[in-house]
C-alpha positions as CSV (number, residue, x, y, z in Angstrom):
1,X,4.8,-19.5,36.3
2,X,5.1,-16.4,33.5
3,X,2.5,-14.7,36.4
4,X,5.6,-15.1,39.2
5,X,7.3,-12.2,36.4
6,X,4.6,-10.3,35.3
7,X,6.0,-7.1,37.2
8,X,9.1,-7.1,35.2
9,X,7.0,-7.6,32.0
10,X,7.8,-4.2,30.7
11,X,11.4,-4.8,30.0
12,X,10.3,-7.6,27.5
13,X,7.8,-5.4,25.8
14,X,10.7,-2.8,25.6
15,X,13.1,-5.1,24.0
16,X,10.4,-6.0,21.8
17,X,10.2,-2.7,20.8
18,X,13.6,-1.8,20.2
19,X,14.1,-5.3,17.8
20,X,10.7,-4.1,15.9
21,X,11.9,-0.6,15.2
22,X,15.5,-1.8,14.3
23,X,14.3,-4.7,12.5
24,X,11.6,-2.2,10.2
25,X,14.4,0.8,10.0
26,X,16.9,-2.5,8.4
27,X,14.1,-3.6,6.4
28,X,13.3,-0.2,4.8
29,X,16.9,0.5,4.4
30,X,17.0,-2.3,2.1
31,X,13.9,-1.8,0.3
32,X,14.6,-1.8,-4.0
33,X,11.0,0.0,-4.0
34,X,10.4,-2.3,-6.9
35,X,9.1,-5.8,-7.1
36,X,11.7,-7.8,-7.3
37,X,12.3,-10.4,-10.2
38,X,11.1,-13.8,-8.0
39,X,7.6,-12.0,-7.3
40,X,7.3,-10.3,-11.2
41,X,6.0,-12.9,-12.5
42,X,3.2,-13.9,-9.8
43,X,0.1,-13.5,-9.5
44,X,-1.2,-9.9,-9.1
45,X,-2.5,-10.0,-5.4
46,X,1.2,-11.6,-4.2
47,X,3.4,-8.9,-6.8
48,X,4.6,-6.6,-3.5
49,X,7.7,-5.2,-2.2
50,X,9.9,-7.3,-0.5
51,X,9.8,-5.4,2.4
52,X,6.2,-5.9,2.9
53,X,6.6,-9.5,3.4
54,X,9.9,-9.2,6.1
55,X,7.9,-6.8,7.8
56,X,5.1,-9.8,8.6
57,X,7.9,-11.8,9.2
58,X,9.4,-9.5,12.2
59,X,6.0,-9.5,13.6
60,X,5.1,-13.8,13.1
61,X,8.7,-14.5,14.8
62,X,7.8,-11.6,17.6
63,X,4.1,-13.2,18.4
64,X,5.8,-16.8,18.0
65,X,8.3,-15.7,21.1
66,X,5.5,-13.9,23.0
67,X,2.7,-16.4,23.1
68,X,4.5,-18.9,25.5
69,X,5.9,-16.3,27.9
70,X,2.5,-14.4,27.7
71,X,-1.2,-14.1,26.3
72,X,-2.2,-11.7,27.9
73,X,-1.8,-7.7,28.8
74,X,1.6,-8.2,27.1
75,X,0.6,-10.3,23.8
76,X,-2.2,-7.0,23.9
77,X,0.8,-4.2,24.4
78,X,2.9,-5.8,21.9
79,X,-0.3,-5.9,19.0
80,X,-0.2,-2.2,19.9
81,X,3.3,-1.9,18.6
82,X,2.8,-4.4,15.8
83,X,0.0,-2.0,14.7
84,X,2.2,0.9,15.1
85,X,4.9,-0.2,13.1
86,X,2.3,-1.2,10.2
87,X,0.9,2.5,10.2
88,X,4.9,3.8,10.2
89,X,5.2,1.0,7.1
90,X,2.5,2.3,5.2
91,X,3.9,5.9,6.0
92,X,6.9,4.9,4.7
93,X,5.2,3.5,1.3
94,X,3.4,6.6,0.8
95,X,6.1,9.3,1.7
96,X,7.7,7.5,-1.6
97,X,5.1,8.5,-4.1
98,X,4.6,11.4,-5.9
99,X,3.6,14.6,-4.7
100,X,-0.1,15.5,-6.4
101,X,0.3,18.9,-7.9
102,X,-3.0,21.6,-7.2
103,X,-6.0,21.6,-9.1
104,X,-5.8,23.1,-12.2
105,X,-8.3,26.2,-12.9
106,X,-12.1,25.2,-14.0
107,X,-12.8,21.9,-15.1
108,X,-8.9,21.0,-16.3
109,X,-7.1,18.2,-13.9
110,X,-3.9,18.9,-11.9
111,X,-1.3,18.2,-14.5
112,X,0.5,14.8,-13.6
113,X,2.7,13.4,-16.0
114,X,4.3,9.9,-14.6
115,X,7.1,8.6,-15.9
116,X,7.4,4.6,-16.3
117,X,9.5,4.7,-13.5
118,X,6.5,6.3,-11.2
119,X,4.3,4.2,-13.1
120,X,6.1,1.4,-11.9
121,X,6.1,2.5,-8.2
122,X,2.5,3.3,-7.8
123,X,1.1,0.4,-8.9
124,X,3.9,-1.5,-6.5
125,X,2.5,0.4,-3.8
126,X,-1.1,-0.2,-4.9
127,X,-0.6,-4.7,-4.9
128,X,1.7,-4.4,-1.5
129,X,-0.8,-2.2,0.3
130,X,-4.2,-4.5,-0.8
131,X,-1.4,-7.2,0.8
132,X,-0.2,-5.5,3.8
133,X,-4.4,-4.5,4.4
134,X,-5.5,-8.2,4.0
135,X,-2.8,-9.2,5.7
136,X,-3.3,-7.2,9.0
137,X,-6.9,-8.9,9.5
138,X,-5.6,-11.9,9.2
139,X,-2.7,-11.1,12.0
140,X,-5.5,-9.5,13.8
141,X,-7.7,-12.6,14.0
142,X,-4.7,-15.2,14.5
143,X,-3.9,-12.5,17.9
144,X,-7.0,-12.9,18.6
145,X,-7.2,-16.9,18.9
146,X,-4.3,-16.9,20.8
147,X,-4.9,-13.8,23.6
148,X,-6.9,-14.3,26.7
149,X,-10.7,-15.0,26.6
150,X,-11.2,-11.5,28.2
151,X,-8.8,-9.2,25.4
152,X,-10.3,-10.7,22.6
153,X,-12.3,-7.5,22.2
154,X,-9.6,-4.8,22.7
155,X,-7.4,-6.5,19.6
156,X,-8.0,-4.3,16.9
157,X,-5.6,-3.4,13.4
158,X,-8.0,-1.3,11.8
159,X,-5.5,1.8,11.8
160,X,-2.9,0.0,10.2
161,X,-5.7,-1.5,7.7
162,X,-6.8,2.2,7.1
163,X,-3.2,3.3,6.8
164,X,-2.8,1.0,3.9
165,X,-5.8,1.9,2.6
166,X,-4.7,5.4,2.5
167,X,-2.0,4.7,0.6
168,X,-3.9,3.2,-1.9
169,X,-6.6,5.9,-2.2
170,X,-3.5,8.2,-2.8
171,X,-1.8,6.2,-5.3
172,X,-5.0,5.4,-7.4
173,X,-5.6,8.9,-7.5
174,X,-2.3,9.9,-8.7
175,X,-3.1,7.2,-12.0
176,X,-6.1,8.5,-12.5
177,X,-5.1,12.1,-12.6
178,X,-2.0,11.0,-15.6
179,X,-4.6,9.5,-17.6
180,X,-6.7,12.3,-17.4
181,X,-3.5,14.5,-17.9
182,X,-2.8,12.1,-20.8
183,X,-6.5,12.4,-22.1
184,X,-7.5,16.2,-21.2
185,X,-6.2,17.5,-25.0
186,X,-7.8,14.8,-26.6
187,X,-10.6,14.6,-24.9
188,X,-11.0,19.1,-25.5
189,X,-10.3,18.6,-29.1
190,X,-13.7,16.3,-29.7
191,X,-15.4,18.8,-27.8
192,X,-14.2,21.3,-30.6
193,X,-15.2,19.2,-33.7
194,X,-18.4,20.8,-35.6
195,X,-20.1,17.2,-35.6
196,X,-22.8,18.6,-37.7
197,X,-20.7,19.3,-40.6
198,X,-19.4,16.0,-40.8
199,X,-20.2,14.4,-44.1
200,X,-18.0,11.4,-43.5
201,X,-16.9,8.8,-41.3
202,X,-13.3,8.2,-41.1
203,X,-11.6,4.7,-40.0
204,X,-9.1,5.9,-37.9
205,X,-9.3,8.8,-36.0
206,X,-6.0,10.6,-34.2
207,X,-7.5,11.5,-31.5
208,X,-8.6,8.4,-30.5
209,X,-5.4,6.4,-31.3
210,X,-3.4,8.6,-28.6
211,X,-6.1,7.9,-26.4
212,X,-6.0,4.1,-26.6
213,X,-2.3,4.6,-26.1
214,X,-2.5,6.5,-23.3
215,X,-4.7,3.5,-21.2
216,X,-2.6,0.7,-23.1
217,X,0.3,2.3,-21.4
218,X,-1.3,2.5,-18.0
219,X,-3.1,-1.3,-18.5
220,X,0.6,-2.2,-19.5
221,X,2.5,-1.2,-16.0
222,X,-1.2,-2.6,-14.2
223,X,-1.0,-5.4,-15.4
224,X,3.0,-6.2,-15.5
């Protein structure tokens, strides 16, 4: 019967549209861009931003309503805009990071000095976009059970799976370059030590102590 309408198919795919992009813009708009306190306490792989998991929401109820009125060429347009609205998500995640500063001259890293709140937010973005990644294949592969025979091929989220993992490329970077921030003086000062006129060999050392504080803080919002 659903073939009797298939000319008149694009207005579906349009209000589709419209309730993805309204229903993303009203789940951004919300977004805390922190975890919240139900999801602090769980496991690391599942500690995201709510919006993450709305988002996958929008798009279960959107491929629940399509399947029975179509799996074919529109189930495929509408995994278009599915993917298209992950790749504006993950925009979204990584427009709300901090901007990397330029490379320092010769050897020294760009100065990056996080604060807890940034700290906070990067690794945030880090869990919700390993989620949103793994989550994508598995949306790919359940469109892909339910699409015609012949489409199977031309289902594909690996944008949105690189989008995320973009994000997270970005954000690890931006921890590694505090810790090295963190480290750099440190780090220069051992370099200046005359080692061979050391007669002794002292319990605690300064510079060490401010390093181990440097990756306890990091290890502490990692693993929070």
């Amino acid at each position: 019967i659903s073939s009797v309408f298939s000319g008149y198919m694009g207005l579906y795919v349009s209000l589709e549209d419209k309730s993805m992009k309204e229903g993303v813009a009203g789940v951004l708009a919300s977004e805390k861009w922190v975890v919240p306190e139900d999801l602090a306490g769980a496991d690391k792989e599942t500690r995201v931003l709510r919006s993450s998991i709305d988002i996958f929401l929008l798009i279960k109820r959107a491929l629940k309503r399509c399947v029975p009125v179509s799996t074919g060429d529109v189930l495929l347009r509408l995994h278009s805009l599915w993917r298209e609205a992950l790749c504006g998500y993950a925009a979204a995640i990584g427009a709300r990071l901090p901007k990397m500063p330029q490379m320092a001259s010769g050897w020294e890293p760009p100065a990056v000095h996080l604060t807890d709140e940034e700290l906070t937010l990067i690794c945030a973005a880090v869990t919700t976009c390993e989620y949103c990644a793994a989550t994508s294949g598995e949306l790919e592969e359940s469109i892909r059970r339910q699409i015609d025979a012949e489409l199977t091929e031309q289902v594909n989220m690996a944008a949105a799976q690189d989008a995320f993992q973009g994000v997270i490329t970005a954000a690890v970077k931006l921890l590694v370059a505090d810790v090295e921030t963190g480290l750099h003086s440190h780090l220069l000062a051992y370099t200046r030590v005359k080692w061979t006129e050391c007669e002794d060999v002292a319990e605690e050392s300064t510079q060490m102590n401010s390093i181990l504080r440097k990756l306890g803080k990091v290890a502490e919002f990692w693993g929070a």
